[in-house]
C-alpha positions as CSV (number, residue, x, y, z in Angstrom):
1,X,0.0,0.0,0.0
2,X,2.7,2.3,0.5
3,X,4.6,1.8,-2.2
4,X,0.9,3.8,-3.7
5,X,1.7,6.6,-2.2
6,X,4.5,8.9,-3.4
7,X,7.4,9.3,-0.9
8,X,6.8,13.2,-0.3
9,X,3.6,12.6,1.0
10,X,3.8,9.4,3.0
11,X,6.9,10.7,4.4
12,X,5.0,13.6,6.0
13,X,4.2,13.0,9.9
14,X,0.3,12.8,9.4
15,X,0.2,11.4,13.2
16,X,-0.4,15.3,14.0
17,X,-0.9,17.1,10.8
18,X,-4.4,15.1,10.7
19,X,-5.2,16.2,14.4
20,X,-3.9,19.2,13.4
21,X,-6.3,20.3,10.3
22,X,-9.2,18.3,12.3
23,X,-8.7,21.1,14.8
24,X,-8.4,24.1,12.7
25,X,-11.4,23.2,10.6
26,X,-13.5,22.8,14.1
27,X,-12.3,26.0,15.1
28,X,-13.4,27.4,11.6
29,X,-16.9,25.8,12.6
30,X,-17.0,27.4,15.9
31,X,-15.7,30.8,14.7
32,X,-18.7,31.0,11.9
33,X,-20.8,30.2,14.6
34,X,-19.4,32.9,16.7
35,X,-20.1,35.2,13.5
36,X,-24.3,34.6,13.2
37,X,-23.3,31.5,10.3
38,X,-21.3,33.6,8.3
39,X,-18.1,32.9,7.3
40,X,-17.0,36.3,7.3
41,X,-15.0,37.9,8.8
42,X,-13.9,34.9,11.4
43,X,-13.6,31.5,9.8
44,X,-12.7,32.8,6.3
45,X,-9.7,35.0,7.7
46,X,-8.6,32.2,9.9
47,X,-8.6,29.3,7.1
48,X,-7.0,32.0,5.0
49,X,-4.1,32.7,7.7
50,X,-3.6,28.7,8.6
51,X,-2.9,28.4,4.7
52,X,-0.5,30.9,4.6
53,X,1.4,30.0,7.7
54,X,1.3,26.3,6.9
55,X,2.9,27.0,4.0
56,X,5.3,29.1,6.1
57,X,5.9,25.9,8.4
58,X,6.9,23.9,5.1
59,X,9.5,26.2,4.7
60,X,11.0,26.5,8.0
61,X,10.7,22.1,7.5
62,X,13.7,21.7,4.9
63,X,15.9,24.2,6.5
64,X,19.4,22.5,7.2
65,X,20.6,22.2,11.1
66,X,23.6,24.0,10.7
67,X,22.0,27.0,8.9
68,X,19.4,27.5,11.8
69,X,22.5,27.7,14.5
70,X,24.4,29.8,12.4
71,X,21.5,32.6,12.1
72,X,20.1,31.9,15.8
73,X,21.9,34.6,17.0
74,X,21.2,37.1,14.6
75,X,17.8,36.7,14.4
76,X,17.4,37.3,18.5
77,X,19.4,40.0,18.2
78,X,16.5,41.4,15.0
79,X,13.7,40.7,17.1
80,X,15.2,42.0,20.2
81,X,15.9,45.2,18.0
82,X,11.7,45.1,17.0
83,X,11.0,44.9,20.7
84,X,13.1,48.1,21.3
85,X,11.6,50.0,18.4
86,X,7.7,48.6,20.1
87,X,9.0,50.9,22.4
88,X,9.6,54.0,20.7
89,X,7.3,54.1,17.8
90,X,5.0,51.4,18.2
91,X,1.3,51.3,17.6
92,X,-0.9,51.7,20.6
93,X,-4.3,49.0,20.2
94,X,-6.4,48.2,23.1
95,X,-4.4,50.4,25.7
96,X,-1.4,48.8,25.1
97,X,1.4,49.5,22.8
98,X,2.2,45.8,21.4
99,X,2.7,46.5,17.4
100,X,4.5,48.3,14.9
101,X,2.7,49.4,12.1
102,X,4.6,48.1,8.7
103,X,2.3,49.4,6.4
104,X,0.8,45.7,4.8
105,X,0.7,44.4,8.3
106,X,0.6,45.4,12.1
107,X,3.2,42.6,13.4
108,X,3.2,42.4,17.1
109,X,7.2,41.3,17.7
110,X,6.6,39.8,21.2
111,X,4.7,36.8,19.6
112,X,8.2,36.2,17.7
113,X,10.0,36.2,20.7
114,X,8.0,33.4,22.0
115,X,9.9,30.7,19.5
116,X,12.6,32.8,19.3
117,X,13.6,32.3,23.0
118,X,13.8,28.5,22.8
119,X,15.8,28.5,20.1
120,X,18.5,30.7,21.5
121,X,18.7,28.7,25.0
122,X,18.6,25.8,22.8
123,X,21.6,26.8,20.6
124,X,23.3,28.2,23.9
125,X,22.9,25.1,25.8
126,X,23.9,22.7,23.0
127,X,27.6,24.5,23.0
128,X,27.9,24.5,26.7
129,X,30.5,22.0,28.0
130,X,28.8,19.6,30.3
131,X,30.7,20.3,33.1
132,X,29.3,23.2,33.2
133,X,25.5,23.2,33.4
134,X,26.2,23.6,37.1
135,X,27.6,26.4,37.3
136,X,26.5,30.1,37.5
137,X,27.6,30.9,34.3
138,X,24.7,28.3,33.3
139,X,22.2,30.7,34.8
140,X,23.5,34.1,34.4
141,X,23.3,34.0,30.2
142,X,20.5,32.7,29.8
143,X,18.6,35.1,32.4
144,X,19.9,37.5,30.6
145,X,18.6,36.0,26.8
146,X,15.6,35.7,29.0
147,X,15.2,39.1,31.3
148,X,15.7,41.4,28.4
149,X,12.5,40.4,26.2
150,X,10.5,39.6,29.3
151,X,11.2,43.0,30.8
152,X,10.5,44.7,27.6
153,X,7.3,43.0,27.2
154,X,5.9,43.8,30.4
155,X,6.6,47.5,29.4
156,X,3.8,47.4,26.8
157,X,2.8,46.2,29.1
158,X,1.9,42.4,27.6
159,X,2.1,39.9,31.2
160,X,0.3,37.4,29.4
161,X,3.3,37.1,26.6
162,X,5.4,38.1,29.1
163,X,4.8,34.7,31.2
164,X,4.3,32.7,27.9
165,X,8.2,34.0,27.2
166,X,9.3,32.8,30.6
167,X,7.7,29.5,30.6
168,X,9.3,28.9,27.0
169,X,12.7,29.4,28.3
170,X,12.9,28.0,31.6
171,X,11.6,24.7,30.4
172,X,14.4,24.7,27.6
173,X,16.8,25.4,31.3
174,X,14.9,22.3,32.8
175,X,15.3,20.1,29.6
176,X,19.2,21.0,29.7
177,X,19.8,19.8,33.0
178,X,20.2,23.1,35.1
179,X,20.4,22.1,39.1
180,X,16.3,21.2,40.7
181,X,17.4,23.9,43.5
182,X,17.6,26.6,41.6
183,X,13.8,26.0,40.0
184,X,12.8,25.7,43.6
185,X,14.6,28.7,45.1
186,X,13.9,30.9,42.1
187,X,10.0,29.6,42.9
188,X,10.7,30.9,46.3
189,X,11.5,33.9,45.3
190,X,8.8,34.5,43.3
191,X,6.6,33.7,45.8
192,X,7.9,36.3,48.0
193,X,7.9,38.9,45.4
194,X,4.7,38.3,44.0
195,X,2.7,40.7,47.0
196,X,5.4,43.3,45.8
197,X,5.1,42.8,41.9
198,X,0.9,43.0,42.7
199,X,1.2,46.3,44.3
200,X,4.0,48.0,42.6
201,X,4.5,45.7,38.9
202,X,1.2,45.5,37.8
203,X,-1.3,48.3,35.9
204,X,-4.5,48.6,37.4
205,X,-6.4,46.4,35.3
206,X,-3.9,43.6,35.6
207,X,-4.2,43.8,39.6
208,X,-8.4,43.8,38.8
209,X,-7.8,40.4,36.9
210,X,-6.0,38.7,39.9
211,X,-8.8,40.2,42.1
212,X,-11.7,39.0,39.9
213,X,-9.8,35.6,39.7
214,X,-9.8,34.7,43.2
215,X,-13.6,36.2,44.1
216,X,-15.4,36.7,40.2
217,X,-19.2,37.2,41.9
218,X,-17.9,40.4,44.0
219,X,-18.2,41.8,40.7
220,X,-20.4,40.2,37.8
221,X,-21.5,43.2,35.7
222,X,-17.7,44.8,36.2
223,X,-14.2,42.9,36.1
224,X,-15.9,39.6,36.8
225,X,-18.4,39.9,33.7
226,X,-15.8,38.2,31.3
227,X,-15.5,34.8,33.3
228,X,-18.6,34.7,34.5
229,X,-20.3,34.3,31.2
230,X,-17.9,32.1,30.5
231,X,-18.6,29.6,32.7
232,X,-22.3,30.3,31.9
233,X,-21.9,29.1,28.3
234,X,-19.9,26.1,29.0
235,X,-21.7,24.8,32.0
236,X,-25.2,25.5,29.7
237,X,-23.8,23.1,27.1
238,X,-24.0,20.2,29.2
239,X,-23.1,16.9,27.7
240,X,-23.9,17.1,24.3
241,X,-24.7,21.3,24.1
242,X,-27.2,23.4,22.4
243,X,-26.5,22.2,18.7
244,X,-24.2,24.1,16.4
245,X,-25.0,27.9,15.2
246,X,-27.5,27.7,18.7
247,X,-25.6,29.0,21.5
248,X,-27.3,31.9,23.0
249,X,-23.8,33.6,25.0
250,X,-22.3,34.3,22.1
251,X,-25.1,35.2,19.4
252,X,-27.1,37.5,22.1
253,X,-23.7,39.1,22.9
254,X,-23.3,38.1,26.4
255,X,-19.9,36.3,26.1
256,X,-17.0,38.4,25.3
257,X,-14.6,38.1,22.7
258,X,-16.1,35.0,22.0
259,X,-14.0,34.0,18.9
260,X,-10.7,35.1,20.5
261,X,-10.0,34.3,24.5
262,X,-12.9,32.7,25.0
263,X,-13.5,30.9,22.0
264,X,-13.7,27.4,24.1
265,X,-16.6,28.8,25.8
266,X,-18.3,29.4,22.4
267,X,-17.8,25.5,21.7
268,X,-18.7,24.1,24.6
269,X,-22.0,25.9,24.6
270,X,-22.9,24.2,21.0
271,X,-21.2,21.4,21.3
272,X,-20.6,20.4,25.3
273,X,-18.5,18.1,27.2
274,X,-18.3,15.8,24.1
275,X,-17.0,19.0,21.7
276,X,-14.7,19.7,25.0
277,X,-13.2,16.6,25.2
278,X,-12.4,16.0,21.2
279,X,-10.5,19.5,21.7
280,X,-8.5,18.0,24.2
281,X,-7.8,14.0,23.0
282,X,-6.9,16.2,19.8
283,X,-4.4,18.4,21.7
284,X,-3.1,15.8,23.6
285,X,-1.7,13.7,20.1
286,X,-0.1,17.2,18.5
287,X,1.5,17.9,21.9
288,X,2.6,14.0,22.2
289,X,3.9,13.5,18.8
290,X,6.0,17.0,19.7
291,X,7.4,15.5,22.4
292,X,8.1,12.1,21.1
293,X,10.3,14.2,18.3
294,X,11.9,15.9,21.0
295,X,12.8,12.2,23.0
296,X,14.3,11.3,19.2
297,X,15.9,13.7,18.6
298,X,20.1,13.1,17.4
299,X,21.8,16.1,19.5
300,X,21.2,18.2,22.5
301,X,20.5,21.4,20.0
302,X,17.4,19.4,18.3
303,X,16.3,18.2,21.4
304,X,16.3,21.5,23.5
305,X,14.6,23.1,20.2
306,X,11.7,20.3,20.2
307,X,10.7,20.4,23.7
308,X,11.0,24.2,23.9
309,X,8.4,24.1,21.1
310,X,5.7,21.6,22.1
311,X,6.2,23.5,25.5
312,X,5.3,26.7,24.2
313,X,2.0,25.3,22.1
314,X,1.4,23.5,25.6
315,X,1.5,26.8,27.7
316,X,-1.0,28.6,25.2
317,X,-3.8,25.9,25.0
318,X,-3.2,25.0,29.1
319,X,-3.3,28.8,29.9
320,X,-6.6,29.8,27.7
321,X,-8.3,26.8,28.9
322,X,-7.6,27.3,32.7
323,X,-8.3,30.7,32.1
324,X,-11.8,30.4,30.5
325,X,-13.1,27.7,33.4
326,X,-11.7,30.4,35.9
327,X,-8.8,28.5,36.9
328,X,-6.6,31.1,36.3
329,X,-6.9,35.3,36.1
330,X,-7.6,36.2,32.5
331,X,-4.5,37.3,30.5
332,X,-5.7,37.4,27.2
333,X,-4.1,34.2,25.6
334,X,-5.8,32.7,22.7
335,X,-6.6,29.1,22.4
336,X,-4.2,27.4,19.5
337,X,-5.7,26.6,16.0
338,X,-9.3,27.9,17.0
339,X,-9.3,31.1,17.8
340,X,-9.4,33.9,15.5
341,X,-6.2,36.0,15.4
342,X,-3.1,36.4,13.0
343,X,-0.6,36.7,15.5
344,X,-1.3,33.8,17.5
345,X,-2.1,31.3,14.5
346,X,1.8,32.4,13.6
347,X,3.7,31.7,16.8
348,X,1.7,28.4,16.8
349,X,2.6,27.6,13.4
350,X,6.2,28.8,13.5
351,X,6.6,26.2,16.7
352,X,4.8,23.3,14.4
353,X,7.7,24.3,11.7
354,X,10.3,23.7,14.3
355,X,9.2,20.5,15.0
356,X,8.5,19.5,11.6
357,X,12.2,20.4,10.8
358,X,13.7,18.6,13.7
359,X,11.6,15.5,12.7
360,X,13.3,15.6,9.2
361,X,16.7,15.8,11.1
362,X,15.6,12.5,13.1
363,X,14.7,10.8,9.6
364,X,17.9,11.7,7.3
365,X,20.2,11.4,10.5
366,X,21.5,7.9,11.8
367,X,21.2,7.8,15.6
368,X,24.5,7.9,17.3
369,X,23.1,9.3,20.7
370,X,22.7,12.6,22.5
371,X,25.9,15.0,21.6
């Protein structure tokens, strides 16, 4: 049967690209729900932008090892430099200044820090002597690859990207093999700085989220509207929900944003615990065939890279999907593949590249262990 099938294509790993356009096309189906049964503007734009950034992720599959450690570097540096100019002449949406206006397109350069991150811990990592992944210079230089785009993030100010940077990087720091004591005292520490970064760190209507997080009913028409009416709509779907273009949160306008942050809510009003779990079995195989490319992986660099990745697509769905049942404060991350945004189908699908490419450097390469 396979000898049916041309090479290109059977050589593909279909394991998640199947789970992968299953879950895009249900989030197409949810956002022209979200839209009244239209497919504009929602589900066309976001077939449209999958398209153009799987095409994108093809690319970024056939690029060489060695080319992507030789331009690492560099291409930190770039985005480090966008993240600077955010700063200074960047476009102000929403309250925040996040984007810089290029004329075809408003690219946001923190979501391009996200990937970028892991792969310059990864590259940093993979040239580190063994010996010393104890040692303080094993801590310092990456904190510093990490600090910088975190700290300039948070001026936008951006938390939500902020933490999704963080997470990105100190998992790579796990997966290298940095000292368990330093996780836990650097846990510590935050622990102990968190009442001072609440009172003195955080804007206003970042401290109003943690409020509203730990006590949502003191304010249901206020800064507790969002989460509330999110766990209206998915507790009305029950098991099997309302039926598709029939949930009454989003189409009478009580849900918020509810083909962006809270798009899960939309689904699990129409389509209920049954639509709820299929999101998540499908999940669970992308992020499982990620890591299973990270675990066969050839050298530390392609390993580092790999989990970095599946890590980074793991914080975004865990985050949005905590977030929406009230688990945790809302922080304005969007759910993978569903919702409807440009910047967020292109992190995800940059991440999806990387992987992609390190799986063609587990096929073409004999296994001769971890370097």
């Amino acid at each position: 049967m396979r000898t049916l099938i041309p090479d290109p294509i059977a050589r593909q790993p279909w394991q998640m690209l199947i789970p992968l356009f299953l879950l895009v096309g249900f989030g197409a189906a949810v956002l022209y729900s979200a839209a009244g049964g239209s497919f504009s503007p929602f589900a066309s734009s976001h077939l449209l932008r999958f398209g153009i950034f799987l095409v994108m992720a093809s690319i970024i599959t056939v690029m060489p090892n060695e080319l992507v450690k030789l331009l690492v570097y560099p291409g930190y540096a770039v985005v480090l430099v966008l993240l600077m100019a955010v700063e200074a002449i960047g476009f102000v949406g929403g309250g925040s200044q996040r984007w810089l206006n290029l004329g075809f397109m408003q690219l946001q350069p923190s979501e391009l820090m996200k990937p970028m991150v892991v792969l310059v811990l990864a590259r940093f990592f993979a040239t580190l002597p063994a010996g010393m992944v104890g040692t303080w210079r094993a801590l310092l230089i990456p904190a510093g690859f990490l600090g910088v785009p975190m700290a300039l993030v948070l001026m936008q100010p951006d938390l939500g990207t902020a933490l999704a940077i963080g997470f990105g990087g100190a998992v790579v720091m796990l997966l290298a093999g940095l000292p368990m004591r330093w996780f836990v005292i650097g846990g510590a520490l935050a622990a102990v700085a968190a009442p001072i970064a609440f009172f003195f760190g955080l804007q206003e209507y970042q401290q109003r989220r943690v409020t509203t997080f730990l006590d949502p009913e003191s304010d249901p028409l206020g800064s507790g509207y969002h989460i509330t009416q999110s766990k209206i709509a998915i507790g009305s779907g029950g098991i099997t929900g309302k039926g598709f273009n029939e949930g009454s949160q989003s189409h009478l306008q009580y849900l918020p944003e509810p083909h962006t942050d809270f798009v899960f809510a939309t689904m699990a009003e129409e389509w209920g615990l049954l639509g709820g779990f299929f999101v998540l079995i499908v999940f669970a195989l992308i992020l499982s065939w990620g890591w299973s490319v990270a675990l066969k992986s050839q050298d530390r660099f392609a390993r580092l890279l790999a989990g970095g990745m599946t890590a980074t697509i793991f914080f975004y769905m865990s985050i949005n999907l905590m977030m929406v049942m009230g688990l945790a404060p809302v922080v304005g991350i969007p759910l993978p593949f569903m919702s409807h945004g440009g910047s967020s189908m292109m992190t995800n699908m940059i991440c999806i590249g990387m992987l992609m490419m390190v799986n063609r450097w587990n096929r073409i390469t004999p296994r001769r262990g971890l370097r």
